[in-house]
Every structure is written in structure tokens, then in C-alpha cells.
N, C-alpha and C positions, 0 to 999 in steps of 0.2 A: 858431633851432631847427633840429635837421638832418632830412632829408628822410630819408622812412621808408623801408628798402630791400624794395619788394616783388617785384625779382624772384626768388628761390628760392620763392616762395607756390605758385605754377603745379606746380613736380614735388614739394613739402613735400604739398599736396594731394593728388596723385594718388598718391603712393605710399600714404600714408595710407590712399587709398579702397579701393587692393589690397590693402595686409595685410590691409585688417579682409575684403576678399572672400573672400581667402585661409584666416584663420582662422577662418570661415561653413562655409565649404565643410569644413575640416579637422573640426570637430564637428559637421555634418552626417552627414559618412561614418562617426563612429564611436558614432550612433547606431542603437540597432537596433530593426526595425520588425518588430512581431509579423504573424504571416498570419492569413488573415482562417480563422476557424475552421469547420471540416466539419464535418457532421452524421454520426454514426459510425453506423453498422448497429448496433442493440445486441437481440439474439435475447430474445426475454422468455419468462423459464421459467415453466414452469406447474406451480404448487405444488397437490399433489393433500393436499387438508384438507377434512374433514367437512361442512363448515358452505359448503363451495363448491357441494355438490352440491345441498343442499338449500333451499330459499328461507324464508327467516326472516325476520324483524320485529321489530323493536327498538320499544317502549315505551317512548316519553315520561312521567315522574311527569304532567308537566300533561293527556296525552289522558286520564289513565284516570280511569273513573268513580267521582265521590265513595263515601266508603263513610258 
């Protein structure tokens, strides 16, 4: 039986271990990473309606007194 040739193992190997670094790194870099998002100033309008000035009260069917 003939004896097995292992020496090309050692740089079959390590070539190996670099492309795939290689190609890590390549879709790595052409991923893209969102920023981390701000809290914006947002001015709140003040809408002038009737029912803002005045204090009301909303009725539940269930509060009101049986008839």
C-alpha cells in the first residue's frame, strides 16, 4: 500500500484558512450598519378646539343611574 503524501497538508491548510478570512472580511465591509437613532425635537402645535377650553365628562352607559 503506498504511503500517503502529506506534505502539501501544511500550506493546502493555511491557504485555505486565509481565503475564507479573506472572504469574512470582504462581506463584512460590504455590510451596512444602521446608526443608532436620535431623538428629534418635534415642536407640538397647539390646536385651539372648543372642548379644550372647557372641562367635560364623558358617561359611561354602566355609571348612569338605572331608570
Amino acid at each position: 500500500m503506498p504511503q500517503l503524501d502529506t506534505s502539501t497538508w501544511f500550506i493546502t491548510i493555511l491557504s485555505m484558512i486565509i481565503t475564507l478570512f479573506i472572504f469574512m472580511q470582504l462581506k463584512i465591509s460590504k455590510h451596512t450598519y444602521y446608526t443608532n437613532p436620535e431623538p428629534s425635537l418635534t415642536k407640538s402645535l397647539k390646536h385651539s378646539a372648543p372642548w379644550e377650553t372647557k372641562w367635560t365628562k364623558i358617561y359611561s352607559p354602566l355609571s348612569l343611574p338605572l331608570q
